[in-house]
C-alpha positions as a LaTeX table, in Angstrom:
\begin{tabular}{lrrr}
\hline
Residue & $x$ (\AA) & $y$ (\AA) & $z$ (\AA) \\
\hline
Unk1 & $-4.90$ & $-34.91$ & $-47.46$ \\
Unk2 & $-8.12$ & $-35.82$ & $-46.09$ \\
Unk3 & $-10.86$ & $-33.42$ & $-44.53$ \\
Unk4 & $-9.86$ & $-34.66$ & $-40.77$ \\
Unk5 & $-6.15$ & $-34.18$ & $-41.53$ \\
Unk6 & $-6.86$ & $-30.31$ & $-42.86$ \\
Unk7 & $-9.07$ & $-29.90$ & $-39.58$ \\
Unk8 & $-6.91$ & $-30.95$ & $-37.54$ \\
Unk9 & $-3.99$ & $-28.54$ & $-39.19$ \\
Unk10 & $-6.10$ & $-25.37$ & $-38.99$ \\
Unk11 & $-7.11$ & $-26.09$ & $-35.21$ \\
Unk12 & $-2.94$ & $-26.54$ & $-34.81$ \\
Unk13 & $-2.28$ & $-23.10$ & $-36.92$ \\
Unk14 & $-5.35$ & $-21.46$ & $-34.89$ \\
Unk15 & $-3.52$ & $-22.71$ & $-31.71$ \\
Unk16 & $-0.21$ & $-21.71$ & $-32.62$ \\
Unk17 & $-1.57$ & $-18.01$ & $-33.38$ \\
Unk18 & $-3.18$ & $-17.74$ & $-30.30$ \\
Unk19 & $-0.06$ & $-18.99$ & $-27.99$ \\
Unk20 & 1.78 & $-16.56$ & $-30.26$ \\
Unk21 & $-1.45$ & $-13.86$ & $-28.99$ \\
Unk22 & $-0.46$ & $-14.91$ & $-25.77$ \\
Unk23 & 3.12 & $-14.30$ & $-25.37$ \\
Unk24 & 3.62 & $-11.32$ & $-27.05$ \\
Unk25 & 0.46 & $-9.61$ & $-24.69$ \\
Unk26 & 2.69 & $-11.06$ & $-21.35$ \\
Unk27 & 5.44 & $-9.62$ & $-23.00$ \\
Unk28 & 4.09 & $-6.06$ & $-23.45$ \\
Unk29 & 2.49 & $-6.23$ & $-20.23$ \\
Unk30 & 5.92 & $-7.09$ & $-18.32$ \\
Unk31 & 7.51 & $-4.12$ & $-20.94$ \\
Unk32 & 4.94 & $-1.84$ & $-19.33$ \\
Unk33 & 4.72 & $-2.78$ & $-15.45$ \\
Unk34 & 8.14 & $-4.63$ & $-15.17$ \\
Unk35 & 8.90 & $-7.58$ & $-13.87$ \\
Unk36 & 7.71 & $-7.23$ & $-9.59$ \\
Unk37 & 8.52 & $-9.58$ & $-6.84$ \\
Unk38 & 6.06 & $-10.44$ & $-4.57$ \\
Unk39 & 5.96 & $-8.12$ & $-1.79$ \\
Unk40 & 5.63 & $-10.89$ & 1.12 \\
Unk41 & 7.53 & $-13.84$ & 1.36 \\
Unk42 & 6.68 & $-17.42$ & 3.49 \\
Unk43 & 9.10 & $-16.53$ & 6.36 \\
Unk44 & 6.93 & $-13.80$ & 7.31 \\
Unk45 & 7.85 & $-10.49$ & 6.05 \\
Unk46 & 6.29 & $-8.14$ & 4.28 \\
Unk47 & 7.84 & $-5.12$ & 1.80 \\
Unk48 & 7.19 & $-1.69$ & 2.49 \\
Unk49 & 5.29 & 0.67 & 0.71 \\
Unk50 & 8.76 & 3.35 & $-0.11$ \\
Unk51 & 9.43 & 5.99 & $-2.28$ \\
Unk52 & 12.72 & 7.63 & $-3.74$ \\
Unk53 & 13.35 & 11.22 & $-3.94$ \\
Unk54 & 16.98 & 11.91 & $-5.66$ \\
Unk55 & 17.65 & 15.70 & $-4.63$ \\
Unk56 & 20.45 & 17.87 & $-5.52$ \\
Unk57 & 22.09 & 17.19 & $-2.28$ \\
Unk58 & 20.83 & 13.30 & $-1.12$ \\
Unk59 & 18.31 & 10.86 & $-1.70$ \\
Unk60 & 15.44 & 10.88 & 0.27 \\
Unk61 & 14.10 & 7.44 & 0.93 \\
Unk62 & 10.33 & 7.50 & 2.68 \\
Unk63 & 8.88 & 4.27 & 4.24 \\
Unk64 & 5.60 & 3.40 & 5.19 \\
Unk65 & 5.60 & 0.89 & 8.20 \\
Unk66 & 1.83 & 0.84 & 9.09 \\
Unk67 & 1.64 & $-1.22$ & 12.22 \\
Unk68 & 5.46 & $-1.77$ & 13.23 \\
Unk69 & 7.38 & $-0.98$ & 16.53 \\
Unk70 & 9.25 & 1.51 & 15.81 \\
Unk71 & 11.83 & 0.53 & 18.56 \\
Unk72 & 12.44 & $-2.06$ & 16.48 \\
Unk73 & 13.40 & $-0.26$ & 13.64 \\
Unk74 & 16.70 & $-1.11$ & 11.77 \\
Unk75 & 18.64 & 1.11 & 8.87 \\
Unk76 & 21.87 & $-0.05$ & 7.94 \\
Unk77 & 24.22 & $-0.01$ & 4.73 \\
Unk78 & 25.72 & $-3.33$ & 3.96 \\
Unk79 & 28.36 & $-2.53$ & 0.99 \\
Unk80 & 25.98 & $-1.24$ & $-1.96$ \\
Unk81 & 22.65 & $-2.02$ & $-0.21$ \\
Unk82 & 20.38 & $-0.36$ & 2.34 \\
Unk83 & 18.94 & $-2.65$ & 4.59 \\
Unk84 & 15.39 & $-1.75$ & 6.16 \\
Unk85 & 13.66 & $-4.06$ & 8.88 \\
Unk86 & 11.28 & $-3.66$ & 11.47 \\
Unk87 & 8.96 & $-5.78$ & 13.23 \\
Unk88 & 5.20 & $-5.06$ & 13.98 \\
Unk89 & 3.28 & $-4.50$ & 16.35 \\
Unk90 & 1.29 & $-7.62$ & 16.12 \\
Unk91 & 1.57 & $-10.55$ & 13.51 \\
Unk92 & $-0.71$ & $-10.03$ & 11.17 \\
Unk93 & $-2.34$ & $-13.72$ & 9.69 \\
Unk94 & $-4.65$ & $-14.81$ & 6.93 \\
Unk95 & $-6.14$ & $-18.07$ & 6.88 \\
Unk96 & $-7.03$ & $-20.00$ & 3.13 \\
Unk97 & $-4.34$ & $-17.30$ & 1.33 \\
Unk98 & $-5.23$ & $-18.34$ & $-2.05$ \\
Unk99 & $-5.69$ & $-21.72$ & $-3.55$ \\
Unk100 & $-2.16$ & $-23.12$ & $-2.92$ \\
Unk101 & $-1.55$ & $-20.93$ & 0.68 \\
Unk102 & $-3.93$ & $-22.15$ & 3.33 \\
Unk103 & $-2.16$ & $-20.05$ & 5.92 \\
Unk104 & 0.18 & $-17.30$ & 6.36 \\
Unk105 & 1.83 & $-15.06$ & 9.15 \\
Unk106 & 3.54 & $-11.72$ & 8.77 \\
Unk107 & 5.60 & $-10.40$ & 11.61 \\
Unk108 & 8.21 & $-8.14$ & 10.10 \\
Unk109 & 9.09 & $-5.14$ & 7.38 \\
Unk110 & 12.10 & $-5.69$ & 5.53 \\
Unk111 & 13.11 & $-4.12$ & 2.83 \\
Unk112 & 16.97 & $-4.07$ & 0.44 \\
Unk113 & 17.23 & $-1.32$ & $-1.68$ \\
Unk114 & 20.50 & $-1.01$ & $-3.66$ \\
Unk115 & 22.54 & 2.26 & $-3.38$ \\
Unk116 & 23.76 & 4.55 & $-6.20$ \\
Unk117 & 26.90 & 4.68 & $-6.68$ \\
Unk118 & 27.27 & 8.56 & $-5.59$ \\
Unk119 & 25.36 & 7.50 & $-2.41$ \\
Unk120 & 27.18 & 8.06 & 1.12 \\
Unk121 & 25.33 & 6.31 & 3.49 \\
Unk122 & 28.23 & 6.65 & 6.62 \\
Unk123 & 26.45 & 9.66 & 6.60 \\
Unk124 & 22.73 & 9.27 & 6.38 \\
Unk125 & 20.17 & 10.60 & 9.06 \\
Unk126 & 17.08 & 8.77 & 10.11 \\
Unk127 & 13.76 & 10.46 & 10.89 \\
Unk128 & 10.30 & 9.23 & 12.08 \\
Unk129 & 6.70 & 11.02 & 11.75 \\
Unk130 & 3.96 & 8.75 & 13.24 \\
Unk131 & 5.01 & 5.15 & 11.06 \\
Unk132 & 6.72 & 7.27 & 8.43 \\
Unk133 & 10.76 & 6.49 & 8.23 \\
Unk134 & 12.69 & 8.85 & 6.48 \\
Unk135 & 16.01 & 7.96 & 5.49 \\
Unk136 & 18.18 & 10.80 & 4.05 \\
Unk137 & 21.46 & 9.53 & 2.72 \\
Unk138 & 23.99 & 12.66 & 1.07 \\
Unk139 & 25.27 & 12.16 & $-2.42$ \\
Unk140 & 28.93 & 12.64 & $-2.51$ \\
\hline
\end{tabular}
């Protein structure tokens, strides 16, 4: 084997290690934060900022919907899914979005969060506090 040939094969074995490097610190990371969507998609709507509460008696489901008219607002169970949408106020737009995006509009919430199985949502009860939705769904 000549000099270039055992260059050459430690630069491929240093290469190899650090892909290896690589992967497993993408892997940990997606271990530890999970595997996200992005909270916006290209049609125009953004996700919600929400929170769960599971309570003895329901779940408590809290929704922040900054900017959105409220007379809008939509809550409705479709089989084992809660359906959240809303539009806002005002589109909201950003212009060069990144390297790929050069433009980008936003004109509604909307948000599917799937339902425990104990969940009975014929029953759930809707509250608003300034853009704060509260949905309270009874377990059965």
């Amino acid at each position: 084997m000549s000099l270039i040939d055992e260059i050459r094969r430690r630069i491929r074995k240093e290469f190899e290690r650090m892909e290896k490097e690589i992967e497993d610190m993408f892997s940990e990371a997606e271990r530890v934060f999970g595997h996200e969507e992005p909270m916006w998609d290209a049609s125009g709507k953004l996700e919600p900022l929400y929170s769960i509460y599971k309570a003895p008696e329901a779940y408590v489901l809290r929704f922040d919907l900054a900017g959105a008219d409220l007379g809008t607002l939509q809550v409705e169970a479709r089989g084992d899914k809660l359906v959240v949408s809303c539009k806002l106020q005002t589109s909201i737009k950003f212009e060069k979005w990144g390297t790929i995006q050069r433009h980008v509009s936003f004109s509604e919430y909307r948000k599917v969060i799937p339902l425990p199985p104990d969940a009975d949502p014929a029953n759930m009860k809707i509250r608003t506090h300034d853009k704060i939705v509260e949905v309270i769904i009874p377990r059965r």
